[in-house]
Every structure is written in structure tokens, then in C-alpha cells.
N, C-alpha and C positions, 0 to 999 in steps of 0.2 A: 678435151678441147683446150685448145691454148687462150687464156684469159688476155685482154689487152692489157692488163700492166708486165705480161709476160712477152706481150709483142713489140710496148714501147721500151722494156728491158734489152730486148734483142737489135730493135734499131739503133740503140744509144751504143751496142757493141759493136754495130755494124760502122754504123757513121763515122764512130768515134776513130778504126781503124783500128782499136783494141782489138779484136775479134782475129784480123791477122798478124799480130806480132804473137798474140797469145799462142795461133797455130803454128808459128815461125819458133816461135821460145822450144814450146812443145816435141815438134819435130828434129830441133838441133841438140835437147835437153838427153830426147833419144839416142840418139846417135852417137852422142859423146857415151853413155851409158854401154852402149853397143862394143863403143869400141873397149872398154875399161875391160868389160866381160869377155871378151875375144883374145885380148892379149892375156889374161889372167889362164884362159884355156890355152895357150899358145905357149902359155911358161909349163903346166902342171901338165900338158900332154907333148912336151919337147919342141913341137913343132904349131905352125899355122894349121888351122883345118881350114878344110877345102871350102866351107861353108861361111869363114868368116872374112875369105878374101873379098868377097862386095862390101862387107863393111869396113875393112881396109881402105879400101876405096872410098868412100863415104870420108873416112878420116881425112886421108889425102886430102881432098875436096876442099872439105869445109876451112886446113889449113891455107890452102890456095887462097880460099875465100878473104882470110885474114891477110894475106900477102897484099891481096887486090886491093883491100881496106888502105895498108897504107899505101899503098900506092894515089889508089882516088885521092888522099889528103893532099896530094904533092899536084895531083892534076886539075880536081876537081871538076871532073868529064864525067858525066852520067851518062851508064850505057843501064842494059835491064837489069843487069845482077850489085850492080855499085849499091843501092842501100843496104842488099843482104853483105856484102860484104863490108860494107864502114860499120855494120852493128856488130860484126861480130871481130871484127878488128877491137870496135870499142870496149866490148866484153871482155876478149883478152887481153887490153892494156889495163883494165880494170882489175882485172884477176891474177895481174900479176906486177904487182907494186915494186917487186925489187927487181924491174926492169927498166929503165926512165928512161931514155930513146929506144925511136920507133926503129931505128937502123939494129940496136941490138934485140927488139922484138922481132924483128926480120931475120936476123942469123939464128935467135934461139927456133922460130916456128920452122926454117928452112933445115935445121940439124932435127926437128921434129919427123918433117917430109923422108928426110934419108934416114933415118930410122924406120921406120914404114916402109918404106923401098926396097930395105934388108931383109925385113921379115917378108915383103910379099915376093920376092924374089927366091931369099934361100930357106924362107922357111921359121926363120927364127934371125934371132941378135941377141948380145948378152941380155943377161938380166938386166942389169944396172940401165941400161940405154932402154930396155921395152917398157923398167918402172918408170923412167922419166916419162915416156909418152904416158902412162896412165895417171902420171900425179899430173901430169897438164890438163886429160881431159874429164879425170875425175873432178878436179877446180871447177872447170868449163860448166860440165852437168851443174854442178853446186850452184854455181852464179846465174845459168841459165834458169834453173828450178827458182832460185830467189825472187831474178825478177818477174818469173812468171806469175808467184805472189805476191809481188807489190802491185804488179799491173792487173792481177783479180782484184785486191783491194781498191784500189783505184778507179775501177772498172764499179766497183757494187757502190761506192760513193758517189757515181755521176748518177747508176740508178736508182737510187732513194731519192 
């Protein structure tokens, strides 16, 4: 049985809106994860498998997602996807310091996209070009996982 300091625990995650960024960290923290493991299998067995073309896709995505980011900063138009995209815009300007305009965070995730395009197209791309996507979204994972424990910590602070 769930005790009420376990239910007033649960409302403070619920209210607070911790509870879905926590599942939003969570589920991008994957994916980036996804993808690091896909390309890694994509170098050591020559080619993309057939299995990790939806998580290609996912990749894709999420980088769209970050285009969109900057974008919203210039428009500042909320449609449904603008927060998930200015957060994870903000994650990658964050995770990647030796970029300082958002125009050359836009060329580098956009040379990211055509990299991904390559491989899901012919199968592969050099090395050199699939490691680059994987030190990006390996970073990604890391900064993702991070804030996911600063936002628990923060999270067990509001309930005590």
C-alpha cells in the first residue's frame, strides 16, 4: 500500500512538472544511447543493419528538433513541439562550448543530418564522419544523464 508521504512525494513530482522533463531527459538520454550503439555496430559489421534504421531516424529527429530550437529563438512562436525543441537546442549549445553562434551550431548539427542521410541511404560513411556523430551524441547522452541527476536531486529536495 502506498503511504501518503509516498503520494504527497508523487504530487510534488507531478505538480512540480519534474516528473516530465525527468521522462523527456530519460527518453532522449535513450536514444542518443541508441544511436552511439547503432553506428558502433554499423562500423564493426561494415554496414547499417536493418534494425537500426528506426533509430537513425530517431537521430534524424531529435537533430531537427535542435534546428527547430534555434529557430523558435529567432521567432519565438509556440507550436506543440517548441519546448522539446528549445530544451534540447539548449542542451546542445551547452554540450558543445567550442561553438559560440547559433548559425555555426546550425551548420555543424545540419553536416550531422547529412551524415545520417549517408549511412541510411548507402549504408555506411567513413569512419571519421560516423565518429563525429557518435562523439556528438555520446556528449548528448552524458549531459542528458547529468541533468537527469541534478533534476532527481532537486526533485528529493522539494520532497523532504
Amino acid at each position: 500500500m502506498i503511504t501518503d508521504s509516498e503520494v504527497a512525494e508523487l504530487s510534488v513530482l507531478l505538480s512540480s512538472g519534474v516528473f516530465i522533463e525527468l521522462s523527456d531527459l530519460l527518453s532522449n538520454g535513450f536514444c542518443a544511447y541508441k544511436v552511439v550503439t547503432a553506428l558502433v555496430r554499423t562500423q564493426r559489421l561494415g554496414g547499417l543493419q536493418k534494425g537500426d534504421r528506426s533509430t537513425m531516424k530517431e537521430a534524424d529527429k531529435l537533430l531537427e528538433q535542435v534546428i527547430k530550437g534555434e529557430k523558435w529563438l529567432e521567432t519565438k512562436q509556440s507550436d506543440n513541439t517548441s519546448d522539446e525543441s528549445a530544451s534540447n537546442f539548449d542542451r546542445v549549445v551547452r554540450d558543445l562550448p567550442e561553438i559560440r553562434h547559433s548559425h555555426e551550431l546550425v551548420d555543424y548539427v545540419t553536416n550531422l543530418r547529412q551524415i545520417l542521410d549517408a549511412v541510411q541511404k548507402k549504408g555506411t560513411a567513413p569512419n571519421e564522419e560516423i565518429e563525429k556523430v557518435q562523439r556528438f551524441f555520446f556528449n548528448y547522452a552524458k549531459a542528458v544523464f547529468e541533468r537527469r541527476r541534478q533534476l532527481w536531486h532537486q526533485f528529493a529536495s522539494m520532497a523532504t
